[in-house]
LUMLUM-221652 format. One record per residue: x, y, z of N, C-alpha, C in turn. Coordinates in steps of 0.05 Angstrom, whole numbers. Each point is the difference from the previous one (the first is absolute). Example, Ala and Ser with C-alpha at 12.3 -4.5 7.8 and 13.67 -1.06 7.14 Angstrom:
2
node n_x->264	n_y->-114	n_z->156	ca_x->-18	ca_y->24	ca_z->0	c_x->18	c_y->24	c_z->0
node n_x->-7	n_y->21	n_z->-14	ca_x->16	ca_y->24	ca_z->1	c_x->-15	c_y->22	c_z->14
***
This chain:
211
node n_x->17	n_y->-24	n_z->0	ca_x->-17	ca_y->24	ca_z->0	c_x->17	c_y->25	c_z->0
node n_x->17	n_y->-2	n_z->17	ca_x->24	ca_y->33	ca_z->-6	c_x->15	c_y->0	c_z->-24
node n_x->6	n_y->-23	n_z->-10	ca_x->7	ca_y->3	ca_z->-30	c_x->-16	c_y->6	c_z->-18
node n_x->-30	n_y->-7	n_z->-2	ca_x->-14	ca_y->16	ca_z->-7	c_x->-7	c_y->39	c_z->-2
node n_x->-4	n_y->-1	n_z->27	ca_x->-7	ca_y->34	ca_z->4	c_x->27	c_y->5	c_z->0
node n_x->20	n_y->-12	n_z->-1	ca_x->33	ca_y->16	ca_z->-12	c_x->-5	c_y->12	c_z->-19
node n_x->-9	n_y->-32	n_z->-23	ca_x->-3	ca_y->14	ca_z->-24	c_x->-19	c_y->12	c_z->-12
node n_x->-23	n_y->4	n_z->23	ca_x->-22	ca_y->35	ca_z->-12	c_x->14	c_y->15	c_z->-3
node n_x->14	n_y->9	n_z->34	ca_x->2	ca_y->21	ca_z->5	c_x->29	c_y->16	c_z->-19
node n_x->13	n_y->-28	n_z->-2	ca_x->27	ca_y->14	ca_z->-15	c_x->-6	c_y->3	c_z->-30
node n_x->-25	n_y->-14	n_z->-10	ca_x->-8	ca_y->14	ca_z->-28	c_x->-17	c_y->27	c_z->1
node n_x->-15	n_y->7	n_z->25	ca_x->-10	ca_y->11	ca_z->3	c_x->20	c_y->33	c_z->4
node n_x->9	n_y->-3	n_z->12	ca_x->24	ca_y->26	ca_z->-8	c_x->22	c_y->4	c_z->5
node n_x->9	n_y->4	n_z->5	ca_x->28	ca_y->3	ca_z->-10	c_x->5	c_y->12	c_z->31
node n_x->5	n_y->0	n_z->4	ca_x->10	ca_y->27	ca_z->-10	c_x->20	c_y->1	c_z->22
node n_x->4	n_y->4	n_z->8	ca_x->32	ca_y->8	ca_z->9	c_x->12	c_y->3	c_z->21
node n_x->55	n_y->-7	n_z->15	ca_x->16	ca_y->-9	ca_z->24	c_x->21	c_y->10	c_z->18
node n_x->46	n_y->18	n_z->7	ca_x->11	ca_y->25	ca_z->11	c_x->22	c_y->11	c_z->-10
node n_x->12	n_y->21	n_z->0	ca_x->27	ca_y->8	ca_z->-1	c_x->11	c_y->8	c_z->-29
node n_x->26	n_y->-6	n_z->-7	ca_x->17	ca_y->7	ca_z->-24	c_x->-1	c_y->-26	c_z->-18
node n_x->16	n_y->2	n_z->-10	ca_x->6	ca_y->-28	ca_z->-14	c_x->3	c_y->-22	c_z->18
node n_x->-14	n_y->-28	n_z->-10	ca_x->14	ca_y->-23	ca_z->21	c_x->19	c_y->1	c_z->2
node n_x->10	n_y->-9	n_z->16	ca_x->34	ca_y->-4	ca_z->6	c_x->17	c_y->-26	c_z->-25
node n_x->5	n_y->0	n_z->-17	ca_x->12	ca_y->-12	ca_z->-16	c_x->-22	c_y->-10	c_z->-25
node n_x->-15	n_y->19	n_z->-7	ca_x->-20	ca_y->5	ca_z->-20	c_x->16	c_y->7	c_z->-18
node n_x->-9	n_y->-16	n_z->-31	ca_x->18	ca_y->15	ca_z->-17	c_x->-17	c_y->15	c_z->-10
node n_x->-1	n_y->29	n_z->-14	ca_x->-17	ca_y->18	ca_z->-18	c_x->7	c_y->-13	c_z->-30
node n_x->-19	n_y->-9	n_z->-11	ca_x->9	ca_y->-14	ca_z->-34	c_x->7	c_y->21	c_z->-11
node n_x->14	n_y->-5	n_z->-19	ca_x->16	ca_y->23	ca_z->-20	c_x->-18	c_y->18	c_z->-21
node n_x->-35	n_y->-13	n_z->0	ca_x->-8	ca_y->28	ca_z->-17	c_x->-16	c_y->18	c_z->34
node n_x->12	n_y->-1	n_z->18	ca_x->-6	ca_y->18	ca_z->16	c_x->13	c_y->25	c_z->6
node n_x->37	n_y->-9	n_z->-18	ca_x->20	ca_y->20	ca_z->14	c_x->-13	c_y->27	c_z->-15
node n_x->-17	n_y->-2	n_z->-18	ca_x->1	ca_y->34	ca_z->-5	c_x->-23	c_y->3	c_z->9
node n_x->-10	n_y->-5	n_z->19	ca_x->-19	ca_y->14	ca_z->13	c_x->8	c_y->13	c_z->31
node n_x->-12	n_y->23	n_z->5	ca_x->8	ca_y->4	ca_z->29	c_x->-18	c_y->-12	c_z->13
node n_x->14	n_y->-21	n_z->18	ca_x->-24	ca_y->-3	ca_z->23	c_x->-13	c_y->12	c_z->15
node n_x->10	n_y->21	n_z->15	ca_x->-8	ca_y->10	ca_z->6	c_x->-29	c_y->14	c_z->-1
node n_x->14	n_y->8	n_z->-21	ca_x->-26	ca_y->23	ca_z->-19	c_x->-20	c_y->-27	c_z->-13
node n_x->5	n_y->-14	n_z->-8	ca_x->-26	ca_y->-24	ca_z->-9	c_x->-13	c_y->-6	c_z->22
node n_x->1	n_y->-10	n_z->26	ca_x->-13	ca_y->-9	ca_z->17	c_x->-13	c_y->37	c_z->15
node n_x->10	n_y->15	n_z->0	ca_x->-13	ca_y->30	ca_z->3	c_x->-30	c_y->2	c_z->-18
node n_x->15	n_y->-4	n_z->-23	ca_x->-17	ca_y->-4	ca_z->-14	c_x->-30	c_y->-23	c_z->5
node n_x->13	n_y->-25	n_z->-4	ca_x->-27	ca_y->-13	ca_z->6	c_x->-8	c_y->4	c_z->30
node n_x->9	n_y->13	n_z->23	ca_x->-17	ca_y->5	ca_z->12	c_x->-13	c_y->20	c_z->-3
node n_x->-1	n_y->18	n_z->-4	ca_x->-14	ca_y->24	ca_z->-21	c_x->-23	c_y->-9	c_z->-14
node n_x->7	n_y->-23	n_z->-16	ca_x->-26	ca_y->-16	ca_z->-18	c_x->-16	c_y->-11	c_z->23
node n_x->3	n_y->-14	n_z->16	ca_x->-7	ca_y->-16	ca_z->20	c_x->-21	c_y->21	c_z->16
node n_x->11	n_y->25	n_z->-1	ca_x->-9	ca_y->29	ca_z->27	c_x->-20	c_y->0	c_z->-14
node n_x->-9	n_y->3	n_z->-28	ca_x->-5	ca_y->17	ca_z->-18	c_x->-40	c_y->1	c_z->1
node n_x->-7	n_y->-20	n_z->20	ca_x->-28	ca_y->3	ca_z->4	c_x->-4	c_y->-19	c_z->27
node n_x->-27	n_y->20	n_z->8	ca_x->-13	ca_y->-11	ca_z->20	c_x->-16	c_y->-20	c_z->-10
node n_x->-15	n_y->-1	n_z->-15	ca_x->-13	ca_y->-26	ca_z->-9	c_x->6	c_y->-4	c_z->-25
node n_x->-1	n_y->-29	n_z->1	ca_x->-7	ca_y->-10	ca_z->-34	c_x->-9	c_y->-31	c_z->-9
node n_x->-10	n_y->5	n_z->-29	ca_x->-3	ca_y->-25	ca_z->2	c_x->4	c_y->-16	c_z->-28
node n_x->3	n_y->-19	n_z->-8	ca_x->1	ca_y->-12	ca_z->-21	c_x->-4	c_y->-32	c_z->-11
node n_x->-5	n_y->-3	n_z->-22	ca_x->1	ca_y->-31	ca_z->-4	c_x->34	c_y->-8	c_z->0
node n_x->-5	n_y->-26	n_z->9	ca_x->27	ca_y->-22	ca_z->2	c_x->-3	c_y->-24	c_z->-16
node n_x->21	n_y->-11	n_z->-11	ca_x->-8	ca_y->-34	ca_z->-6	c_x->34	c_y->-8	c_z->12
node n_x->-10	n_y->-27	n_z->16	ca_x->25	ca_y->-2	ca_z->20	c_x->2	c_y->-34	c_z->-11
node n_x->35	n_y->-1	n_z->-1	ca_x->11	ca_y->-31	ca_z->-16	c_x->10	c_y->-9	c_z->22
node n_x->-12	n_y->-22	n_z->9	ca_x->15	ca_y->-13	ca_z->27	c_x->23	c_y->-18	c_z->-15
node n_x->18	n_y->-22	n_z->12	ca_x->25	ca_y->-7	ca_z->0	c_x->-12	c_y->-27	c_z->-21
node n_x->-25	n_y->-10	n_z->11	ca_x->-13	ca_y->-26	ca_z->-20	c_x->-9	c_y->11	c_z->-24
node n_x->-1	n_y->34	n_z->-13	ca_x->5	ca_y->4	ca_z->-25	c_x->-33	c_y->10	c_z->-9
node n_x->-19	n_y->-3	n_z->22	ca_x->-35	ca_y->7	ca_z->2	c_x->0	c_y->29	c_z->3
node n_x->-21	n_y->7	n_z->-17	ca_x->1	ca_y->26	ca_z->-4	c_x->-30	c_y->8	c_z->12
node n_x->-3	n_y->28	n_z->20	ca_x->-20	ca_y->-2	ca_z->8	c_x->-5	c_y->39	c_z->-1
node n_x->-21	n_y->3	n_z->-1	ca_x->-9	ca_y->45	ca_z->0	c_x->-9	c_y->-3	c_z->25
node n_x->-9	n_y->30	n_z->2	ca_x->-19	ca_y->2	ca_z->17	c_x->9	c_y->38	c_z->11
node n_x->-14	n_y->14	n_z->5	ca_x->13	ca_y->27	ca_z->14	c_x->8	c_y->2	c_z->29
node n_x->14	n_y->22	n_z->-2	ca_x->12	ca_y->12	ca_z->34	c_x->-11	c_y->30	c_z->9
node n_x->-4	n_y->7	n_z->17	ca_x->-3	ca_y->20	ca_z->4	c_x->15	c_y->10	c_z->31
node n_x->11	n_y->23	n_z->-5	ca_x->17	ca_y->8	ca_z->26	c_x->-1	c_y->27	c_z->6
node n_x->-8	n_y->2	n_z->30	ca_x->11	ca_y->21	ca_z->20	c_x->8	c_y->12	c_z->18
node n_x->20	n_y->15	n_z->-13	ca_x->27	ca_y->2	ca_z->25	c_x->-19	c_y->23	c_z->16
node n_x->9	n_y->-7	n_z->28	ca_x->26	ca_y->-27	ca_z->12	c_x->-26	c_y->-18	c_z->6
node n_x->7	n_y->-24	n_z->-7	ca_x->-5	ca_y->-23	ca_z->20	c_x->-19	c_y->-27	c_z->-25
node n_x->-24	n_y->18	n_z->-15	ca_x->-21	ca_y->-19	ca_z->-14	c_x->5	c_y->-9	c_z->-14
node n_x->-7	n_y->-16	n_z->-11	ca_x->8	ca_y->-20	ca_z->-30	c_x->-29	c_y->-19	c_z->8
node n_x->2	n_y->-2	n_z->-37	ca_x->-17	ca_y->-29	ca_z->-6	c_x->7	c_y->-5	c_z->-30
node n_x->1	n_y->-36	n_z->2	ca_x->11	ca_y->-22	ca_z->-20	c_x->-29	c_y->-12	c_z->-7
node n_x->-10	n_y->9	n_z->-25	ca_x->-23	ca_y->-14	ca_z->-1	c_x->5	c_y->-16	c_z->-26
node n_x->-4	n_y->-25	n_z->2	ca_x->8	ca_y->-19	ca_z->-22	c_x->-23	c_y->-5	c_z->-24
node n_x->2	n_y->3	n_z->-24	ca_x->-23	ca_y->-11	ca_z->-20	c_x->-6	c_y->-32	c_z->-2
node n_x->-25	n_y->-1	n_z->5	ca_x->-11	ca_y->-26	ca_z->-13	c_x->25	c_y->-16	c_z->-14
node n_x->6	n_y->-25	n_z->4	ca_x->-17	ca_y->-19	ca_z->27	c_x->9	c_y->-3	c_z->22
node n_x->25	n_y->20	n_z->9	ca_x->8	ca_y->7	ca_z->29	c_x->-24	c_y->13	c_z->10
node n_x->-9	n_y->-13	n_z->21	ca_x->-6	ca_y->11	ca_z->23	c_x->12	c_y->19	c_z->27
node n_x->23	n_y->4	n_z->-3	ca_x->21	ca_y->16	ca_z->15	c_x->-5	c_y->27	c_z->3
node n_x->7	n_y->6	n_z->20	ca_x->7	ca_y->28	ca_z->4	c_x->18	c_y->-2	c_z->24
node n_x->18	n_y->31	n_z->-1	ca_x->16	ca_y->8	ca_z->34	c_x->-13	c_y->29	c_z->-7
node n_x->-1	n_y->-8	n_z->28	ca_x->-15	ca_y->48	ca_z->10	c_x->18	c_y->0	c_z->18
node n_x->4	n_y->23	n_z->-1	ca_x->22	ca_y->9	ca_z->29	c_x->-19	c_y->33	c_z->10
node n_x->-7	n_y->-12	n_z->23	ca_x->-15	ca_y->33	ca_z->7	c_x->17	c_y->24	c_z->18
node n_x->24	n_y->-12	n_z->-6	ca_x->22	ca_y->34	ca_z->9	c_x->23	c_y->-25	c_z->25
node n_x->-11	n_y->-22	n_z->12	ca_x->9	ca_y->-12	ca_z->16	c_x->1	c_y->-34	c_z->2
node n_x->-22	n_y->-9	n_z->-12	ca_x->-3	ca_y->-28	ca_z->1	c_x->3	c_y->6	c_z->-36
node n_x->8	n_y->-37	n_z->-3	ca_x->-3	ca_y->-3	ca_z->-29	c_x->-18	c_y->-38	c_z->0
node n_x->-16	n_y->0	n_z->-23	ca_x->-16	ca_y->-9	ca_z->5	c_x->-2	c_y->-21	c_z->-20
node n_x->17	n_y->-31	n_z->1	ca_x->-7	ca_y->-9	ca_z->-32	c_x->-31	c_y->-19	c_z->10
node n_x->-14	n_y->3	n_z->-26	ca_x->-25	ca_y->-4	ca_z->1	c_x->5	c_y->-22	c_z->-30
node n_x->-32	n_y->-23	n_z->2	ca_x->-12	ca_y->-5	ca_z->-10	c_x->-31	c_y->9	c_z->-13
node n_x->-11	n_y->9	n_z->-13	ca_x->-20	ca_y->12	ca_z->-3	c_x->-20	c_y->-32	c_z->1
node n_x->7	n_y->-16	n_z->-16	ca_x->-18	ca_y->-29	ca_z->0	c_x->-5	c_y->-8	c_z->28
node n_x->35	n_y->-9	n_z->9	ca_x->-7	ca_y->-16	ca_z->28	c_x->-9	c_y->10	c_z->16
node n_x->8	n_y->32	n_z->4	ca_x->-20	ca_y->23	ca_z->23	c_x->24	c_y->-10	c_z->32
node n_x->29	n_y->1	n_z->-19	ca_x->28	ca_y->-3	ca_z->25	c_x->10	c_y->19	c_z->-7
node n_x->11	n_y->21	n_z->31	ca_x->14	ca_y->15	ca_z->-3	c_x->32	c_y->-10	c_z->20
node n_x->21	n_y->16	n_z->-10	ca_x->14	ca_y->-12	ca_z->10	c_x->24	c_y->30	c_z->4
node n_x->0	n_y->1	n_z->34	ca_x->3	ca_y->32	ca_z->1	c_x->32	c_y->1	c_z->10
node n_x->16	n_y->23	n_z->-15	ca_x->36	ca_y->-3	ca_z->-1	c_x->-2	c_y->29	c_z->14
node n_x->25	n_y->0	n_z->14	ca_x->14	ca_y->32	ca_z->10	c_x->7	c_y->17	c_z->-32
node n_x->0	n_y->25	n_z->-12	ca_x->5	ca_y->10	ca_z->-11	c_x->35	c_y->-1	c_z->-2
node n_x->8	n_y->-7	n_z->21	ca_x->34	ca_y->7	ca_z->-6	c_x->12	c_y->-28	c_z->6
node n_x->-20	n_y->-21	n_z->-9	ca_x->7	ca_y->-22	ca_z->-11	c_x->-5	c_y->-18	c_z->-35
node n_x->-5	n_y->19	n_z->0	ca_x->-7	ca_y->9	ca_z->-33	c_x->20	c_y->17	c_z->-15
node n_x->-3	n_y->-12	n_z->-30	ca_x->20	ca_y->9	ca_z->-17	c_x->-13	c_y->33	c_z->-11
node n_x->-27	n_y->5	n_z->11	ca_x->-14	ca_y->28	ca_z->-3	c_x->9	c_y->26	c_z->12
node n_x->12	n_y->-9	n_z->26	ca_x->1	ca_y->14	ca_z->23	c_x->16	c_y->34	c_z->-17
node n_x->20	n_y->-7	n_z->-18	ca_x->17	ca_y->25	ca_z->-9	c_x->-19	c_y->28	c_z->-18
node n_x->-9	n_y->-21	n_z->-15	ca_x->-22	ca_y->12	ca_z->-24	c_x->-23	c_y->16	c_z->24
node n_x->-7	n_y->-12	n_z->13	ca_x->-22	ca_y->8	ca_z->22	c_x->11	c_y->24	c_z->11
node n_x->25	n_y->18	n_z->9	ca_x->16	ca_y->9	ca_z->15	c_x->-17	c_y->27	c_z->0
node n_x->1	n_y->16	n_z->17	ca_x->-4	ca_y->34	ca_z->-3	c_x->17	c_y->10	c_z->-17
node n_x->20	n_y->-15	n_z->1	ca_x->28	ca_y->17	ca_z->-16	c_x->27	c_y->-17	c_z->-13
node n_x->-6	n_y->-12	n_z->-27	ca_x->18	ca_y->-24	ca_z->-8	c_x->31	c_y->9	c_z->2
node n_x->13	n_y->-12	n_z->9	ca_x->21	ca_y->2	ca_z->-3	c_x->30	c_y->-28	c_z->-6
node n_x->8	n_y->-4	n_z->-19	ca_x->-1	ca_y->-28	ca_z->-1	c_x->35	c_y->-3	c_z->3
node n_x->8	n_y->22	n_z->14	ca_x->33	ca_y->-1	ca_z->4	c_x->-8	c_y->-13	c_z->35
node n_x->-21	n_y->15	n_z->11	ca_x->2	ca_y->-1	ca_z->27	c_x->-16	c_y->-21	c_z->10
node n_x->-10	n_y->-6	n_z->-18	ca_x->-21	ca_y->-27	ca_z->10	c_x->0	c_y->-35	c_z->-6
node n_x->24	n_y->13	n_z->-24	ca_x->0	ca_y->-28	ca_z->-14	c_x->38	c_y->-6	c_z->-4
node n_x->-1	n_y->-26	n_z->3	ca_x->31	ca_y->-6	ca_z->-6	c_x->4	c_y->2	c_z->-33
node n_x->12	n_y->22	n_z->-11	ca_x->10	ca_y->6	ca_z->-29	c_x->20	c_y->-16	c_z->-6
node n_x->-9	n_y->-26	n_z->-32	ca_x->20	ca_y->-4	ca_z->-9	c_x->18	c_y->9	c_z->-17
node n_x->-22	n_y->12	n_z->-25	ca_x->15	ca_y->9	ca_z->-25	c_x->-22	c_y->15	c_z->-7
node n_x->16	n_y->22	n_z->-25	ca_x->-24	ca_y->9	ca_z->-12	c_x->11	c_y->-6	c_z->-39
node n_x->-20	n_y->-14	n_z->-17	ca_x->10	ca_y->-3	ca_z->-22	c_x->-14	c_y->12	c_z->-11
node n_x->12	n_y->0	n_z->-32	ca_x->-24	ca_y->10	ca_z->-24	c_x->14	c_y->-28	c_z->-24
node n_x->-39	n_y->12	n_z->-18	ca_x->2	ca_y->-22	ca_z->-15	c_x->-22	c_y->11	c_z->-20
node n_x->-18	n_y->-18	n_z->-21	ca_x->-2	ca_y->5	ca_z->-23	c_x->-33	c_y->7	c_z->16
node n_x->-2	n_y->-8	n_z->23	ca_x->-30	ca_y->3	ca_z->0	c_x->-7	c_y->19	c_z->27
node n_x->31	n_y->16	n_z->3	ca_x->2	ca_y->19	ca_z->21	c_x->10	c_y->0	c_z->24
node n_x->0	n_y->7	n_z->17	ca_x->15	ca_y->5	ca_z->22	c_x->-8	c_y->-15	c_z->24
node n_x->22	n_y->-24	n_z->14	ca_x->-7	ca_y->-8	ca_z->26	c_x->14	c_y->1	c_z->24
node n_x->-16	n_y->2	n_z->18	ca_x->9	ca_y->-1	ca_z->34	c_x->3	c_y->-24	c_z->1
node n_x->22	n_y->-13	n_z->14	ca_x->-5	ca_y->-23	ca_z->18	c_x->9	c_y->-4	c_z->23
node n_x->-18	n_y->-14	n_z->24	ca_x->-4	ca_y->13	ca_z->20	c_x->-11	c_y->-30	c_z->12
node n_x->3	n_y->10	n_z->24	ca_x->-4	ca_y->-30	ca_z->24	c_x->-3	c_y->8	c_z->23
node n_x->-21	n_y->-19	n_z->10	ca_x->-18	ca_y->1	ca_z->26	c_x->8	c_y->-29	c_z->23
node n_x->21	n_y->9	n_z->19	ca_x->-5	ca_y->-31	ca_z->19	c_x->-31	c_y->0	c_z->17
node n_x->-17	n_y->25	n_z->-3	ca_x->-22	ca_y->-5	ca_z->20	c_x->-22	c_y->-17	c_z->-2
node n_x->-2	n_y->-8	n_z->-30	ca_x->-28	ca_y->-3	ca_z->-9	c_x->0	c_y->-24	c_z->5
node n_x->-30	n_y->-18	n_z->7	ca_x->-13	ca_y->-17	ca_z->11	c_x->12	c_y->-28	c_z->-15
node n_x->13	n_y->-13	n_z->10	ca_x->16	ca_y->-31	ca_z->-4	c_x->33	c_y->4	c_z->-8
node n_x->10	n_y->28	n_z->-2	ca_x->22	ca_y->-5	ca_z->2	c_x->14	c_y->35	c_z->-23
node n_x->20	n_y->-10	n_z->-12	ca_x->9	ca_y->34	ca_z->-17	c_x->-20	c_y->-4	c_z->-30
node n_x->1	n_y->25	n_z->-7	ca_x->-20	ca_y->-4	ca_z->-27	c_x->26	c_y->25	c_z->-14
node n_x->10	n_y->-18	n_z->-22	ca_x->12	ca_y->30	ca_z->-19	c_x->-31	c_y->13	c_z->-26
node n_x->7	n_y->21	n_z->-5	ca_x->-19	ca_y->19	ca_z->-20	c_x->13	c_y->13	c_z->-8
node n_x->-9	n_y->-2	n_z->-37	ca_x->6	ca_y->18	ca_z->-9	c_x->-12	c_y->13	c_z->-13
node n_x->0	n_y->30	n_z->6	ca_x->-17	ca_y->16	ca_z->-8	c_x->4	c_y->15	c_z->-28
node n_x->-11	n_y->-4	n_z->-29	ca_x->7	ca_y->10	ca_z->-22	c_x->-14	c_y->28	c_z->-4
node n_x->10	n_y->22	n_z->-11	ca_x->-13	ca_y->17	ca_z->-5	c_x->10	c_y->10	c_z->-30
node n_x->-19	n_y->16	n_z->-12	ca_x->10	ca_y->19	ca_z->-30	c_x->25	c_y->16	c_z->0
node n_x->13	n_y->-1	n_z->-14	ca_x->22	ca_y->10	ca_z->-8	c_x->15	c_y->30	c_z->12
node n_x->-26	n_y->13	n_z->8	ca_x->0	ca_y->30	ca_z->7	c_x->-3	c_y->-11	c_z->36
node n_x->-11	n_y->-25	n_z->15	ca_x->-1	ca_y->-4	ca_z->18	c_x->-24	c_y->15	c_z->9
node n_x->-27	n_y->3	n_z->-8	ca_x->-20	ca_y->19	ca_z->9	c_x->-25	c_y->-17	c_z->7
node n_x->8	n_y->-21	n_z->-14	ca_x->-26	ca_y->-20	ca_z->11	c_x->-1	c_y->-27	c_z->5
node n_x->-4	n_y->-21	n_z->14	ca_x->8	ca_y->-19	ca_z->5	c_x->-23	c_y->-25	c_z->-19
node n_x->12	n_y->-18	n_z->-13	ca_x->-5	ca_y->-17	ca_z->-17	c_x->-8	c_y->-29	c_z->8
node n_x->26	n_y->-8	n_z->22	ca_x->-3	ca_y->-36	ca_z->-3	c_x->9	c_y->12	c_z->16
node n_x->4	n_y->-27	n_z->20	ca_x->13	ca_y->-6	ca_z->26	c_x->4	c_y->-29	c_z->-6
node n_x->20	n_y->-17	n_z->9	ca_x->-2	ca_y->-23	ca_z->9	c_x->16	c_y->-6	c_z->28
node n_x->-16	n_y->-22	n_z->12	ca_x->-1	ca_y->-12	ca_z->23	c_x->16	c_y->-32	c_z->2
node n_x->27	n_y->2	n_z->19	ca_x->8	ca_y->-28	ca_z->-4	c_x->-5	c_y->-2	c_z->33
node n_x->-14	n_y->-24	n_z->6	ca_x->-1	ca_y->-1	ca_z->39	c_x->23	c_y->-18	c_z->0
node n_x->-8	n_y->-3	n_z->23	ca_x->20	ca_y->-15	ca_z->18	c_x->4	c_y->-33	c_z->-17
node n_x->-18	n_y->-10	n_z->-3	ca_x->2	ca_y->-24	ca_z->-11	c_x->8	c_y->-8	c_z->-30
node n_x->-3	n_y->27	n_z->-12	ca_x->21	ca_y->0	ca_z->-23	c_x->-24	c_y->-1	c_z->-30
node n_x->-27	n_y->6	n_z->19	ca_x->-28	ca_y->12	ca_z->-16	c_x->4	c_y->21	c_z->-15
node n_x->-10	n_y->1	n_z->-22	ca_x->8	ca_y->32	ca_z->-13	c_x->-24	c_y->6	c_z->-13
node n_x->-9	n_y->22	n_z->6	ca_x->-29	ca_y->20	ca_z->-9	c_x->11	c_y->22	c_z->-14
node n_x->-18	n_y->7	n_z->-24	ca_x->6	ca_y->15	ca_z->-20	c_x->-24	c_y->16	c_z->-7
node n_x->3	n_y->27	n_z->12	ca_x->-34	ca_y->17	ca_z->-4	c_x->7	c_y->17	c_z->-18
node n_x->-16	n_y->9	n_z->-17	ca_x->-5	ca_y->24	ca_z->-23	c_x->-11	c_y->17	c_z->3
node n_x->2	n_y->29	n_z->1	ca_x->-25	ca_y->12	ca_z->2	c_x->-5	c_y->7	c_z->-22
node n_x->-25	n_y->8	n_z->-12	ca_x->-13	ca_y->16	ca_z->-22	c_x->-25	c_y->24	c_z->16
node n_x->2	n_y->20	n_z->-21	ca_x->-27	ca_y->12	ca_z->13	c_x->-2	c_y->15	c_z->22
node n_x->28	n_y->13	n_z->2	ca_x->8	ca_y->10	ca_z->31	c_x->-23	c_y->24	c_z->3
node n_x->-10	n_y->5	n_z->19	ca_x->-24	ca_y->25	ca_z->6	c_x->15	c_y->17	c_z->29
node n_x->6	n_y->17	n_z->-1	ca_x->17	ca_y->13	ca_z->39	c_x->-19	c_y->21	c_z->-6
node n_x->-1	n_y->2	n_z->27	ca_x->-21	ca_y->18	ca_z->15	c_x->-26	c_y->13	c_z->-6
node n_x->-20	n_y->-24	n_z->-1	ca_x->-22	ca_y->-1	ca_z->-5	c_x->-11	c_y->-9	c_z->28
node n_x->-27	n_y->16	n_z->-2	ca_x->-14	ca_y->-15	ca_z->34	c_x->-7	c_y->-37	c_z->-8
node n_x->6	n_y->-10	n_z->23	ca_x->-12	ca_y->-22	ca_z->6	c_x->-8	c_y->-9	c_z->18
node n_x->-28	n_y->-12	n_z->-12	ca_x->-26	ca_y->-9	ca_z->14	c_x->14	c_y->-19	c_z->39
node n_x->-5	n_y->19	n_z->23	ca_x->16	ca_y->-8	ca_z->18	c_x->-12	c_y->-29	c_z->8
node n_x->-23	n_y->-14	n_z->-8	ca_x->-3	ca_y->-14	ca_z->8	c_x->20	c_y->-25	c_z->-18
node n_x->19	n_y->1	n_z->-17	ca_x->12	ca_y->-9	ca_z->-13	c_x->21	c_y->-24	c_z->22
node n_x->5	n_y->25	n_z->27	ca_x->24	ca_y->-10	ca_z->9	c_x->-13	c_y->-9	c_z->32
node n_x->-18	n_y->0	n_z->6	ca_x->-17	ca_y->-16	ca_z->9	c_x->5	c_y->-29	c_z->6
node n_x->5	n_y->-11	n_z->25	ca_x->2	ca_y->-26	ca_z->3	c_x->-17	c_y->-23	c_z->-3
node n_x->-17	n_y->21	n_z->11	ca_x->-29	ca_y->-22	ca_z->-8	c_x->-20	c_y->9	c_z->-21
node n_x->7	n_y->20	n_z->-17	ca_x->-10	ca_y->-4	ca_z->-29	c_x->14	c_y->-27	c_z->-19
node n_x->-26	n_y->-14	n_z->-10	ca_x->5	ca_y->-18	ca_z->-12	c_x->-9	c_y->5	c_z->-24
node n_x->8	n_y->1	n_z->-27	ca_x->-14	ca_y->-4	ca_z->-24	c_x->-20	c_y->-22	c_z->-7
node n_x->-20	n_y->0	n_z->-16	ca_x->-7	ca_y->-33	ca_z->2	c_x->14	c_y->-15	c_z->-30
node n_x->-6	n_y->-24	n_z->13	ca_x->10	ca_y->-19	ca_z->-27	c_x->-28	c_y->-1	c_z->-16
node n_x->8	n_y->7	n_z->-33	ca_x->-22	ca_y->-7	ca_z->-9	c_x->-5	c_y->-31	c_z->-8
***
């Protein structure tokens, strides 16, 4: 069962672990012309860049299944993972608890927020030098990544890497490797920031129904 809600919650977001470079991290060689510095400034900047938002996902787990469904988030603390047909899934996080749910079975199954791979994304104020262990930052043909690692999250360390556009202004994919060597791969499309949303969204005991 915790290998299970491992792997909601670490598909479910990402998101993000402390310090400078690991200690004997190598930076790959299409990173040397980037400043680190200024790139991870940067994606926290992208990261700052709204109080809410929301978008469609389609997320590739490690067995190669491809699944949608939208997110919706508000800083600090809310989120929700609502999965499309024929997942029945969802996680809500109402600022403190996080919540993986069944919509069919009618099981909830309730996590600490800062045992979750959400907890960074969730923040009042991202900062991913001070919060997360930094490994590298690269570039590549489909844009710019952080990579970055968490020993807190729930069964053990989870590395992520966070991809963003070329200019570093908006965040794209993330992938998730946990502890067991699971790897989640989310997309966004359809990004929407700072639009109201409906508060019953983040709601623990709002349930959608199954049709």
């Amino acid at each position: 069962m915790i290998l299970r809600v491992s792997v909601v919650l670490t598909a479910a977001f990402l998101v993000l672990g402390g310090g400078a470079l690991a200690q004997g991290a190598r930076e790959p060689a299409s990173a040397k012309a980037l400043d680190t510095q200024t790139a991870v400034a940067r994606a926290n900047a992208a990261l700052n860049s709204f109080q809410t938002m929301s978008a469609s996902f389609s997320q590739v787990g490690g067995e190669g299944r491809r699944i949608t469904g939208t997110v919706w988030v508000q800083r600090p603390g809310k989120l929700r993972f609502e999965y499309n047909k024929p997942s029945t899934l969802e996680v809500v996080s109402d600022g403190s608890t996080v919540l993986v749910r069944d919509r069919k079975l009618n099981t909830s199954d309730p996590y600490p927020i800062s045992q979750t791979p959400l907890k960074f994304l969730l923040a009042p104020q991202i900062d991913l030098a001070r919060d997360t262990r930094l490994r590298s930052v690269s570039s590549g043909a489909d844009g710019i990544s952080v990579n970055i690692e968490d020993s807190s999250t729930l069964g053990g360390t989870s590395r992520i890497t966070l991809t963003f556009d070329a200019g570093i202004t908006e965040l794209k994919r993330w992938r998730v490797t946990d502890a067991s060597g699971y790897t989640t791969t989310v997309t966004l499309a359809g990004i929407e920031k700072n639009k109201p949303i409906d508060p019953r969204t983040f709601m623990l005991g709002f349930m959608r129904p199954v049709d």
